[in-house]
C-alpha positions, -999 to +999 in steps of 0.1 A: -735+453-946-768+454-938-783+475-909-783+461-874-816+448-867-834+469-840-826+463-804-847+439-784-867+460-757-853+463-723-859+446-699-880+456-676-861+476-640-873+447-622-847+430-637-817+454-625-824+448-591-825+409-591-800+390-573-768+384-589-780+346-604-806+363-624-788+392-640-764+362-652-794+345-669-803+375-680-770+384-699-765+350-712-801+352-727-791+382-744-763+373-760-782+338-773-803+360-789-780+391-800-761+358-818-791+347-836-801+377-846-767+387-864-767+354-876-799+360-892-793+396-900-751+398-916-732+370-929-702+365-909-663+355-915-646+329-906-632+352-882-654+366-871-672+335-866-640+322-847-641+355-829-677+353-818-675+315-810-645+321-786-664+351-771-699+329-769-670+300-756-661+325-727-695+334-716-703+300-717-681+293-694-687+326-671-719+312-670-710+280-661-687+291-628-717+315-626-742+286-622-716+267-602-715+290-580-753+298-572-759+259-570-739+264-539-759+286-524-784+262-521-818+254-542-838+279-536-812+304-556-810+278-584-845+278-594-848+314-591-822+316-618-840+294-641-871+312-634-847+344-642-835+329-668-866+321-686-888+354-678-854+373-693-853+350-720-896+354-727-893+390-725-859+394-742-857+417-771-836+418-806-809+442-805-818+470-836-787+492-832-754+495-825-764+514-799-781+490-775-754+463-789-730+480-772-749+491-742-760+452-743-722+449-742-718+471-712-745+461-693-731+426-703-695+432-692-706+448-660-725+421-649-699+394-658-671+417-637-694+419-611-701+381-610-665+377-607-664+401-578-691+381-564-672+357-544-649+387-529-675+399-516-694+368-504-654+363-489-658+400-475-690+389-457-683+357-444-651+379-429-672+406-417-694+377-404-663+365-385-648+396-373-685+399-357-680+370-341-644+378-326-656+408-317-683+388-295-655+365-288-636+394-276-659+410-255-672+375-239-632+371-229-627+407-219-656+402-200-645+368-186-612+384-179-629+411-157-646+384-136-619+368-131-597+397-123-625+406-095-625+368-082-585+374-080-586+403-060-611+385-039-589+358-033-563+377-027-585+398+000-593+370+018-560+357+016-550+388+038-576+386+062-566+348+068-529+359+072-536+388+094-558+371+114-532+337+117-507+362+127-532+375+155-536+342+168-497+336+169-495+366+187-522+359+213-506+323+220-474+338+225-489+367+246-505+338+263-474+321+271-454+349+280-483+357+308-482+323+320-442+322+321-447+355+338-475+341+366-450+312+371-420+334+381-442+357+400-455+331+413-419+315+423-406+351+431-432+352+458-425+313+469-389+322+475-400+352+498-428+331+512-405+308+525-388+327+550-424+322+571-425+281+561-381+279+571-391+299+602-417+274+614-393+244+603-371+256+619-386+260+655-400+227+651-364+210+638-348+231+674-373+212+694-368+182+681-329+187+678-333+195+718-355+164+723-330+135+707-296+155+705-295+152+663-293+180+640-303+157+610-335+176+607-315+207+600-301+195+567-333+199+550-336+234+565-303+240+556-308+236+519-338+251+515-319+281+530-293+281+506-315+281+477-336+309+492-305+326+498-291+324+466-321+337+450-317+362+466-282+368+466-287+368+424-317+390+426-305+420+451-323+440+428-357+433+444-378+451+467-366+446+504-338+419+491-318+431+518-339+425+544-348+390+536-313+384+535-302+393+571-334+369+575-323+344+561-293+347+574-301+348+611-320+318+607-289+306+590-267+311+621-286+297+645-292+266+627-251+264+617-249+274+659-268+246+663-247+222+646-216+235+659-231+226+694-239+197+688-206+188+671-185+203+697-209+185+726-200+150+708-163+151+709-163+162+742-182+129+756-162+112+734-130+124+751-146+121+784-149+085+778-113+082+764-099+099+792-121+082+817-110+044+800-074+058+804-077+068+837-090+029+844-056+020+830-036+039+846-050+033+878-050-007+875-005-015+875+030+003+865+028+018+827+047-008+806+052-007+770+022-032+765+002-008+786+012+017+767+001+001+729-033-010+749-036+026+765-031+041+728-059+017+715-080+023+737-080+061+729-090+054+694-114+032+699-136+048+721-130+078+708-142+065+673-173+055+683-190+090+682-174+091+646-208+072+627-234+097+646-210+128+631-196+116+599-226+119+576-229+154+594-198+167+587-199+154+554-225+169+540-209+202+555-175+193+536-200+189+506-215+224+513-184+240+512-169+231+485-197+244+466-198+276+476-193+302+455-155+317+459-151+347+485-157+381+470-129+395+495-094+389+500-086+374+531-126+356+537-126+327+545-131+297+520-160+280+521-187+309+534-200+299+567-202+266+561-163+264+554-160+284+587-184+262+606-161+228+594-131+250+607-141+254+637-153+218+643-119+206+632-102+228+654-124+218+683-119+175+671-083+186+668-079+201+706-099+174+722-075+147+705-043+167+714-054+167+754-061+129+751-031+120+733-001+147+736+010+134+772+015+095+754+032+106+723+057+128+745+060+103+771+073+078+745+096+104+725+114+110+755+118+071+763+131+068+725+155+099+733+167+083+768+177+048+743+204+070+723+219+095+704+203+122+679+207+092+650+186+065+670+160+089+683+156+105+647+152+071+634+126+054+663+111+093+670+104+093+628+091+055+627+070+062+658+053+099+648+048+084+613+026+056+627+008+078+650+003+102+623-010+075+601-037+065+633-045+099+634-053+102+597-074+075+600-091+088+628-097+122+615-109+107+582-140+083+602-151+119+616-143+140+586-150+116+548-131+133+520-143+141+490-146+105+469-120+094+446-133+096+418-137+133+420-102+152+421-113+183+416-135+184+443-105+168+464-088+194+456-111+224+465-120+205+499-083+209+508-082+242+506-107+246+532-091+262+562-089+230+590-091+207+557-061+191+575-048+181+609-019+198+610-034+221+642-031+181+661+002+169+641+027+195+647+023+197+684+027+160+685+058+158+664+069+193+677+084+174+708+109+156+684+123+187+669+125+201+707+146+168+720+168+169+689+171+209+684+195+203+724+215+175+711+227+185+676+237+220+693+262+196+714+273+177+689+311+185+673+317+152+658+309+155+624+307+115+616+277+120+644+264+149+626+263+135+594+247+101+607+218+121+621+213+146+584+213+110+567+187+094+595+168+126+592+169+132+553+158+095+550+126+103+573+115+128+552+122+111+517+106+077+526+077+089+549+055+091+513+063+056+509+058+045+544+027+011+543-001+010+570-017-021+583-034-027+553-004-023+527-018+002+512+004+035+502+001+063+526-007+099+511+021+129+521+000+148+537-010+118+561+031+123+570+029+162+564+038+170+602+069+141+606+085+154+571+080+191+587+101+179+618+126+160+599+132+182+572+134+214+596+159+187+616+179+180+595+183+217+580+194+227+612+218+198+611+234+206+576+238+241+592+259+226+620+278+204+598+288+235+581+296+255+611+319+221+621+336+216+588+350+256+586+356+250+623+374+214+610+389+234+582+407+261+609+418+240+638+425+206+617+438+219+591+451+252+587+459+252+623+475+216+628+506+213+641+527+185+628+552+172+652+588+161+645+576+126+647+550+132+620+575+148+599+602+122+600+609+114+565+616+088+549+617+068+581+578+073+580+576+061+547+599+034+553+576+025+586+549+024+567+533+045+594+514+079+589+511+076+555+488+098+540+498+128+561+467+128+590+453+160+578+446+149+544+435+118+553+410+135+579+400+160+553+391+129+524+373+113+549+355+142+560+347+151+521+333+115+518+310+120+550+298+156+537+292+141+504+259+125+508+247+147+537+246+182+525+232+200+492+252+198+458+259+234+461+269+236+498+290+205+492+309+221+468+315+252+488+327+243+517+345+211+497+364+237+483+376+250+514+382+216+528+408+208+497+423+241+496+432+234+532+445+202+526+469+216+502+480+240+526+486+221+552+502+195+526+527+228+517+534+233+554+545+193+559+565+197+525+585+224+537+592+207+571+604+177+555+628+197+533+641+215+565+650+181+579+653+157+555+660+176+524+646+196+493+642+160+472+621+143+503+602+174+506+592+178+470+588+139+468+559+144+495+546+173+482+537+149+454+532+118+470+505+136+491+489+159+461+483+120+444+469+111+471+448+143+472+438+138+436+428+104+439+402+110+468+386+139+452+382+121+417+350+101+429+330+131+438+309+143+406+307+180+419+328+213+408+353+219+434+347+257+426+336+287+447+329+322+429+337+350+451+335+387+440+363+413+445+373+449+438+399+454+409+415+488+419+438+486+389+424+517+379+428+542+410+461+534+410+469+546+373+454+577+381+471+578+416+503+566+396+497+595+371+489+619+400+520+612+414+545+612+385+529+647+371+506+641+346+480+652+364+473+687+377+456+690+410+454+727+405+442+727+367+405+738+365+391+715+333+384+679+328+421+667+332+419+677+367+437+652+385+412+649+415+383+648+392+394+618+369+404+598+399+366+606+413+353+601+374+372+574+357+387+553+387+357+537+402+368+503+411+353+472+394+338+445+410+351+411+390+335+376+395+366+357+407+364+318+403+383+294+426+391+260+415+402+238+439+403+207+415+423+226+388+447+240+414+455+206+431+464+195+391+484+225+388+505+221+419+509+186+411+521+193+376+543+224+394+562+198+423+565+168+393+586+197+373+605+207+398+616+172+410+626+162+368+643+197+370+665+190+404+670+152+393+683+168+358+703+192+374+717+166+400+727+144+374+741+159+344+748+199+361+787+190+351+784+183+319+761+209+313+787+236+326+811+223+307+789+223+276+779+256+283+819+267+285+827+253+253+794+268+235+807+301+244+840+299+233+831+286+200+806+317+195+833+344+210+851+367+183+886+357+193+907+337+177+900+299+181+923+275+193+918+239+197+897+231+227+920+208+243+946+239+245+914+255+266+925+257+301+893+247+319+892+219+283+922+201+291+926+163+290+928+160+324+895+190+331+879+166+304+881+134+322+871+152+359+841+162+344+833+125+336+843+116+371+822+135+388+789+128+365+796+096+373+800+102+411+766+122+402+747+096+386+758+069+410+756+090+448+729+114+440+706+105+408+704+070+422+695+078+456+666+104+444+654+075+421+653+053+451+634+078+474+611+089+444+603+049+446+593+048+485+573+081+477+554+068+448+537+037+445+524+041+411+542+027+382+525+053+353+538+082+380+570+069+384+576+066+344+561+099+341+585+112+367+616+092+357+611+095+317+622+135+314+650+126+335+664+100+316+657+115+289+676+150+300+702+127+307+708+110+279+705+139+260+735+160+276+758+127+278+753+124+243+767+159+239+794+154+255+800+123+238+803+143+205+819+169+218+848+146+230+851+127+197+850+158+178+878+178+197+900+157+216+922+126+198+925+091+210+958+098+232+936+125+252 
């Protein structure tokens, strides 16, 4: 092979420092030429050829991306490669060795590995480039961040200052407020103190006009505002010289209330002057009749009630007052302050001047009424005639005095509580006089149908009074009748009191200490007579338990009806036993029963207990111990518990038991005792033959000896046999028969009679028919 041809001569050092685009046309130059010239210089293989057209090929195309790439870059670039291109191409050399082929080669290589690190770097700039301008970025936004950080904490600033200072102005308007509210009470503080000069001056000028046309209306004004400056006061004693106003207040206080109390009191008086002068007219003009009387009465209340419209709105407002006071803060005050004393005293003073106009009248015409009759009549008329005076009276005392309205009950309520709320100071006199005509006469009264006629007229005073119409037909109120239902009521207590007294005194001289006579007791004639029948004391006593029964108290009732009908059957007993001494044991048993029916059948109505409980000593005890005292059991010398003396002390302490009397239960047991012992002597009347000579044969058939027959018996013979048929005939027929008859006039009643007949027969029947067996069983048909 022949040498290489010498190597071109380099290119000039211009050319190392020439941009990127030129060192590419620079290298491809080169290798145009280092191609030639080994073309020229060495024939070549086929591969080799291939080799160097794949290698020309791949700089071909380095050059082309090359290009490609500087044409981006704009013109100016592209023409300085061209320019490049050419000047490397003019002043390109041949390559004469190996050595500068392969330093061609390098330099070649190089410049194709940096033309493909080109666009890293170009990358590498355009991101340095960028990073320059978020770093710009940055800062701008850190530095916008800053600002607004600042304008934040300026906001923030001012919002504080604007919250701080709205919260000053809150505070001053409050602060403002409070001052105001505080001038105002100061303000009223010194207003209520103030006053006592302004009431002061009122109040001399409301006493000379109050002397000038004889009204206190200009003290009601007055009146208030003292109460209120009172009060304030009152609720405020803490204050500087509270005390002090309040005796001021309270002085002017007095006088005004002194005032009104004058003027009050000075009314009623003319008012009775008037009434007592019109009266006088009256009395002077003819006789008093009992049409003078109604027109003397009327003429009392009306011109008495015509001072009521110049004092009732006074007197209201008083009432009012009152009422609305606060409650006393002592025991024992009196209701209603001073104002409720001040309405006191006015009613007391109404209630005196009324009692001197109209107590003479009202007893005048009580005494009439008690001249007409008895205590009944004059309870009755007395009631009617206080109840319509008390109704007047009422009315009266209601034009002077208005109650609290209707519609308010509670303050209805509280008024009557007031002390003088009522009239009772004027009612009880007036109806006194009743109680002091009747308290005489019931004293002297012993009958007890009297007695008991005056509890009922009484008892109905007092229950109906509530009930009792006016004029108008309208329902009176109880405590318009409060002083008539007083009287009756206390009336008629004492009454029931006397009753009582005359029913134990009826029970001991009627009763226990009658004394029947032989007339009385002349049975069965009486019965036959039809005279006297039920005995007199037990008809007295059911008569007197009918009277009691709607005139005394359940419970009193029952005690002393208890009594009555214990005594009945006592004195029942004693008439029994009289009749039996005279007229036999039969006719005395027969009344004993005849009466206790009659007994029963009075007392049945009454829908009471006819019991009593009493209390008494059970000394069952003391006397074991005295029993074992006695007998020995008990030491009186031993020194222990057993002592004799000490147990009776210790363990015999009598007991007090709750004994209950039955008067009911023992009239049905003494009934049931008399009805037995009539079947029993009937019985024994009747069959008591037979029954001894059952009783003979009963005991010879149970004795041990030997048995014979009973016909061989000596008090069994035939002939015994037939006597003792004799005489139960003689029995049956003389005295069975004539105890049925009696039992008959005795007893009316056809269930009593069987009741009383049915044993009998029965008993009778019964022991025949033994007898009857006893006959066909022992004796033969020849016997």
């Amino acid at each position: 092979m022949a040498a290489p041809a010498p190597s071109p001569a380099r290119a000039p050092a211009s050319a190392s420092a020439a941009t990127p685009t030129r060192k590419a046309a620079a290298a491809r130059s080169k290798g145009y030429h280092l191609q030639s010239t080994w073309e020229n210089l060495a024939a070549l293989s086929d591969d080799q050829l291939r080799a160097v057209s794949a290698l020309g090929a791949s700089v071909s195309a380095s050059a082309t991306a090359t290009r490609t790439m500087a044409s981006d870059q704009g013109a100016e670039a592209e023409e300085d490669a061209v320019s490049s291109g050419a000047a490397t191409a003019e002043e390109a050399q041949p390559l004469t060795s190996s050595h500068e082929f392969y330093k061609a080669h390098a330099e070649l290589e190089a410049e194709v590995t940096a033309q493909a690190e080109e666009k890293y770097r170009s990358y590498a700039r355009d991101l340095d480039s960028y990073a320059a301008t978020v770093d710009e970025l940055r800062e701008q936004t850190t530095a916008l961040l800053g600002a607004f950080a600042a304008l934040q904490e300026a906001h923030a600033a001012a919002a504080s200052h604007t919250e701080s200072l709205s919260g000053q102005c809150e505070q001053l308007a409050a602060e403002k407020e409070r001052l105001e509210g505080f001038a105002d009470a100061v303000h009223a503080k010194l207003h209520m103190f103030d006053s006592l000069d302004e009431v002061s001056a009122a109040f001399a000028k409301a006493s000379a006009t109050a002397n000038a046309s004889g009204s206190p209306d200009a003290f009601l004004p007055i009146l208030k505002s003292l109460d209120d400056a009172m009060e304030y006061v009152r609720t405020h004693a803490h204050y500087k010289d509270a005390g002090v106003y309040t005796i001021k207040f309270r002085q002017l206080q007095s006088r005004a209330l002194g005032l009104v109390r004058s003027y009050v009191t000075a009314s009623l008086r003319r008012a009775a002057s008037a009434a007592q002068q019109q009266q006088r007219q009256q009395a002077s003009e003819g006789e008093p009749t009992e049409e003078a009387g109604k027109d003397e009465m009327a003429g009392l209340y009306v011109r008495f009630r015509a001072a009521a419209p110049s004092l009732a709105p006074l007197t209201s407002e008083l009432a009012r007052r009152a009422v609305a006071a606060p409650p006393p803060a002592e025991p024992g005050s009196t209701p209603g302050g001073e104002y409720g004393q001040l309405l006191a005293d006015c009613h007391a003073a109404y209630c005196d001047h009324r009692l001197q106009l109209v107590a003479d009248t009202v007893h005048r015409r009580v005494r009439a009424l008690a001249a007409e009759g008895g205590p009944a009549h004059l309870a009755r008329a007395g009631c009617a005639y206080l109840a319509q005076v008390c109704q007047l009276e009422r009315a009266l005392f209601e034009h002077f005095f208005p109650t609290a309205d209707a519609k308010a009950p509670a303050a209805a309520a509280a008024e009557a509580q007031l002390p003088g709320a009522g009239i009772a100071s004027l009612l009880d006199p007036l109806c006194g006089v009743l109680y002091d005509l009747l308290r005489p006469m019931l004293v002297h009264t012993t009958d007890v149908d009297a007695l008991c006629e005056l509890v009922d007229a009484l008892r109905g005073a007092a229950a109906t009074g509530n009930a009792a119409p006016v004029k108008s037909g309208a329902a009176v109120a109880p405590m318009q009748l409060a002083g008539v239902q007083r009287v009756a009521a206390g009336a008629a207590q004492d009454a029931q009191e006397r009753l009582a007294f005359r029913t134990s005194a009826f029970v001991r001289d009627d009763l226990d200490g009658h004394q029947y006579t032989a007339a009385q007791l002349d049975f069965p004639k009486v019965v036959q007579d039809g005279k006297g029948v039920p005995l007199l004391p037990l008809e007295r006593a059911a008569r007197l338990l009918g009277a009691l029964y709607g005139a005394l108290e359940t419970h009193v009732f029952q005690q002393l009806a208890q009594e009555v009908v214990a005594a009945a059957v006592r004195s029942a007993q004693v008439a029994s036993a009289g009749v039996a001494r005279t007229a036999g044991a039969s006719h005395g048993r027969l009344l004993l029963i005849r009466s206790l029916l009659y007994l029963r059948e009075r007392i049945a109505p009454f829908d009471v207990d006819f019991t009593s409980h009493d209390a008494e000593l059970d000394f069952s005890s003391v006397q074991a111990e005295l029993r074992r005292m006695l007998s020995g059991q008990a030491s009186l010398a031993a020194f222990t518990s057993a002592n004799a003396l000490g147990a009776l002390l210790t363990r015999s302490t009598p007991k007090v038991r709750d004994v209950v009397v039955d008067a009911k239960a023992d009239v049905e047991a003494r009934l049931k005792a008399a009805c037995e012992q009539f079947i029993m002597a009937a019985t024994k009347a009747a069959v008591e033959s037979v029954l001894s000579f059952i009783t003979k044969v009963t005991a010879v058939r149970v004795s041990t000896q030997p048995r014979k027959p009973l016909a061989e018996q000596a008090f069994a013979a035939p002939d015994k046999a037939k006597a003792v048929v004799e005489r139960a005939t003689q029995a049956l027929l003389g005295e069975l028969k004539p105890m049925v008859a009696a039992m008959r006039l005795y007893v009316n009643d056809e269930t009593t009679r069987a009741a009383l007949l049915s044993p009998v027969r029965s008993n009778v029947l019964e022991a025949h028919a033994q007898f009857e067996a006893l006959v066909r069983d022992e004796y033969s048909a020849e016997d």
